[in-house]
N, C-alpha and C positions, 0 to 999 in steps of 0.2 A: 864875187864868186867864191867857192868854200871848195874847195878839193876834199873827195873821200878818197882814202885808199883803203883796200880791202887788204889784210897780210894773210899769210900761211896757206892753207887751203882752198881759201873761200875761189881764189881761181877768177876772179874777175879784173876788169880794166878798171884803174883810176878812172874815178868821174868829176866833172866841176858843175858844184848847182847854184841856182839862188837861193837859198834858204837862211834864215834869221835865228833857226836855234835847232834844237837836236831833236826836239820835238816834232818839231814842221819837215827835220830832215827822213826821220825814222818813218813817219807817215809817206812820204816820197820812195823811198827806198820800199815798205810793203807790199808796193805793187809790182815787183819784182819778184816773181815767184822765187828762182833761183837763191836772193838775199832774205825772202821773208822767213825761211828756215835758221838761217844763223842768226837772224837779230836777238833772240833770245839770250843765246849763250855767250856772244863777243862778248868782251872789256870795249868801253872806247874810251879815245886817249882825243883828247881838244890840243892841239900843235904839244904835243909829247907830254902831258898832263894827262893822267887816267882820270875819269870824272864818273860820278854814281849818280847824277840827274837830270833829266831830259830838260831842263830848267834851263840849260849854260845857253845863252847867246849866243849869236856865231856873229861874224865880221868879217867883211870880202877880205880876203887873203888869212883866213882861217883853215886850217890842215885837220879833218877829223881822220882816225884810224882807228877800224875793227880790226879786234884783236880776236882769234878764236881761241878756242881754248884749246888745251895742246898737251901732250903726255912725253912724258920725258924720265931723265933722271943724269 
């Protein structure tokens, strides 16, 4: 199983899926009205690695986190 957590605003509960990559994961999570708006704009970070390709592999006891984006200073 692959733990997603959601940070900052996104407002939702940690979830544990089967999924093999971030691919297979993003397609899962779309059907989620609520998460299909942020997916766009996150960062995701594979167990505290930011990663730019839906490419990465996942492996049971893998931690993905959407990061949204955030205003600050």
């Amino acid at each position: 199983m692959v733990k997603v957590e959601f940070l900052g605003p996104i407002g939702k509960a940690d979830m544990e899926l089967e999924v093999s990559s971030l691919k297979e994961l993003k397609e899962v999570l779309k059907k989620d009205q609520e998460l299909s708006s942020w997916l766009e704009d996150c960062a995701v970070a594979v167990n505290d690695t930011i990663v730019n390709s839906l490419e990465v592999a996942l492996r049971s006891g893998d931690r993905v986190s959407l990061l949204p984006p955030v205003c600050g200073g």
